[in-house]
N, C-alpha and C positions, 0 to 999 in steps of 0.2 A: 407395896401392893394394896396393904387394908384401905390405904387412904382413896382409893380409886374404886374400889370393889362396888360401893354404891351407887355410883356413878355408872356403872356397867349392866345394873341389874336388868334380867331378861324373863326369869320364873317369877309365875305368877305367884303369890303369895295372898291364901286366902286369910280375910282380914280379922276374923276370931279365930279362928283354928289355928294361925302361925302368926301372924305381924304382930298382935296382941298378945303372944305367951311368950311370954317373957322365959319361960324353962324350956318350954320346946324350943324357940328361935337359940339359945346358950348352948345347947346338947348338940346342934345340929352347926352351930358354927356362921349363923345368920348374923352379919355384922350391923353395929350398933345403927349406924346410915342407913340400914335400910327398911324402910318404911312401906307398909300400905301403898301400894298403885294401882289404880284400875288397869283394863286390858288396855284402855282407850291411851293412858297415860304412857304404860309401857309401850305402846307400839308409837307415841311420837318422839322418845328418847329413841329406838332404836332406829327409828327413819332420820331423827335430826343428826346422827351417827353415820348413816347413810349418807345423805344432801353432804353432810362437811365432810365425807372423806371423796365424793364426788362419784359416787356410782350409779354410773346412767340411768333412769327411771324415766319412761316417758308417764305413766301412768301409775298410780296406789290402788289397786280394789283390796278389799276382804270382805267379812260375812257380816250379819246383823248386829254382831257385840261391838263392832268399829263404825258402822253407817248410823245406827242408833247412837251415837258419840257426839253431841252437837262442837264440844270441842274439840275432838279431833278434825274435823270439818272443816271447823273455822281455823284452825292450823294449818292445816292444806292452803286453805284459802288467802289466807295472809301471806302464804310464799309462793302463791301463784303454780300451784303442784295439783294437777288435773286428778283426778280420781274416778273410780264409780265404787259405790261401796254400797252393800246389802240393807235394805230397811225392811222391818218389820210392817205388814198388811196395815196395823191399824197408826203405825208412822202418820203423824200431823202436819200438815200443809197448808201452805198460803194459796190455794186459788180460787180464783174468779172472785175476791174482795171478803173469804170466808176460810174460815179453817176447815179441812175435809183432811179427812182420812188417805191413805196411799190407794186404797181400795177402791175409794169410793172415787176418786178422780179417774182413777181406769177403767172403772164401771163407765163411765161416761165419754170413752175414746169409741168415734166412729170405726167402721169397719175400714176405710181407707188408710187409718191413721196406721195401721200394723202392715210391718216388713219382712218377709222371710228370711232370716237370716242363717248361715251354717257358720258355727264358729269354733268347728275343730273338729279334730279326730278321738273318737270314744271309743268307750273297751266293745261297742257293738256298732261301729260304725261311724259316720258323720254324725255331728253333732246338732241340730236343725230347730229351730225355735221360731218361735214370731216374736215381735219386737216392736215398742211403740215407746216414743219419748213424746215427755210434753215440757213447754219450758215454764219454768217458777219464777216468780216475780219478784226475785230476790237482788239486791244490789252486790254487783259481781266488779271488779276491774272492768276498764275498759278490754276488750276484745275479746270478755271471758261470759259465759253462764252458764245457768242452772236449770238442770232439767228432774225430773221425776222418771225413770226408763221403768219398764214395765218385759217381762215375760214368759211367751205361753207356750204351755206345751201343743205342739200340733195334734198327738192324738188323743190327749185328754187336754182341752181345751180350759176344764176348770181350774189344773194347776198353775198358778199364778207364781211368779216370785217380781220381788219390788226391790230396787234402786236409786239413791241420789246420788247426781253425776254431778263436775263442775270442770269444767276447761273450755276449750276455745270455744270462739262462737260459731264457729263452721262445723263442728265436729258432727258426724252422721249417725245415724243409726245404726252404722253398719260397723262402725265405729267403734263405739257405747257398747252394741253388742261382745265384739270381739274383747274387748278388756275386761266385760262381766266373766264373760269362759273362759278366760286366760287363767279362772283361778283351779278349773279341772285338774289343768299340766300342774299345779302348783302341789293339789292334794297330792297325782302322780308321783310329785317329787317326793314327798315325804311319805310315802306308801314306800318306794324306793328306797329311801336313806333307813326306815325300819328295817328290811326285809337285806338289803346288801351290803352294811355297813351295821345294825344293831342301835339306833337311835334311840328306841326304845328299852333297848333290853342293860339294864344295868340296874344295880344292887346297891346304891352308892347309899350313904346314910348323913352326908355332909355337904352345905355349901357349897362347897369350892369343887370338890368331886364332882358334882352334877353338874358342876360347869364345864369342868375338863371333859367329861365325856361325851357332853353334847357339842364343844369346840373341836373334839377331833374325829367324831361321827362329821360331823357337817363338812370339815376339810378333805377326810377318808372321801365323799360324796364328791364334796367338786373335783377333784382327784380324779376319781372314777368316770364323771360327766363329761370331763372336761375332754378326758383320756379316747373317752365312746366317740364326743362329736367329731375329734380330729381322726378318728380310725373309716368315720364314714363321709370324711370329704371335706368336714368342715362345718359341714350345713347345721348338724345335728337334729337332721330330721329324724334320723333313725335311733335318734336316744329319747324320745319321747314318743316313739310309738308303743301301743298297747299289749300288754304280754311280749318286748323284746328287752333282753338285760346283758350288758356285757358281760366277757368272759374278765 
């Protein structure tokens, strides 16, 4: 098992406080493989873990530590794996023959160019946003690009959040929308695996332990998920609505 244990890794490990001590990684059972990886890093081993064991994904989003990742991007991009992923306001871009900021390119979308979009169900209701892509001039596969998505709160207008997106070339805004929100259900879930299963809650002091508990929290979880959707038809609508938890 040692021989593979690196090979698996999923905790992040900060790079002077643990990959670099050498006494605290020995005490805690951090085998000798495993090294320093960024988030960007670890999240393409455990997706290229996903892809090969073949688990459906029509889409990748997450937050700014992965959108801000110019390699994880281009990892995507090289296996033809659509994504929308969170970018940072002052995020650099190619347009109009100039580098500009994520900001300042959406400063400059017409009033026409945003969409009303609802993209799910919230602890206070629908979930409702405006929405505007633009496309980047970036060399994509053929039937693929790149856009910059952009979205605004409708009643404060000021709050902005920025996206680079990559997949087909028909894909909509309605689209792009709906896979940026998809990542709510996602927090949901892991609000859920804390709170019904104990994800969170362990005492472990080793390696290998903090593995086991988050491999049988996670199992405990789809167990449970799996357990809810088929009690409510199949659909599992009702395993992801707001304040309901199976028994």
């Amino acid at each position: 098992m040692s021989g593979v244990r690196g090979s698996l890794q999923t905790l992040y490990l900060p790079e002077e406080e643990w990959a670099n001590d050498e006494e605290r990684r020995e005490a805690v059972g951090v085998p000798e493989e495993v090294g320093f990886a960024t988030k960007g890093g670890l999240a393409r081993r455990m997706l290229s873990r996903a892809f090969g064991a073949g688990v459906p994904a029509a889409w990748v989003t997450g937050d700014e530590v992965y959108g801000n990742d110019g390699k994880l991007r281009r990892w995507l991009e090289a296996r033809r794996r659509p994504y929308v992923l969170a970018v940072a306001r002052s995020h650099p871009l190619m347009a109009a023959l100039r580098c500009k900021r994520a900001e300042e390119v959406v400063a400059e979308a017409p009033p026409e160019a945003w969409q009303r979009v609802e993209v799910g169900a919230g602890s206070k209701g629908p979930r409702v946003y405006d929405w505007a892509k633009a496309r980047l001039p970036y060399e994509s596969a053929e039937g693929r690009a790149q856009w910059l998505l952009a979205r605004r709160s409708v009643s404060q207008p000021e709050e902005l959040a920025y996206y680079r997106a990559y997949g087909p070339e028909e894909a909509t805004v309605e689209e792009l929308a709906k896979v940026a929100g998809s990542r709510w259900s996602i927090e949901e879930g892991f609000e859920r695996a804390k709170g019904e299963v104990g994800l969170d809650h362990y005492e472990v002091r080793y390696w290998d332990s903090w593995h086991r508990h988050i491999t049988l929290c996670l199992l405990a979880h789809a167990f449970l998920e799996a357990t809810r959707a088929a009690a409510n038809g199949g659909t599992g609508s009702e395993a992801t609505a707001p304040g309901k938890r199976g028994g």
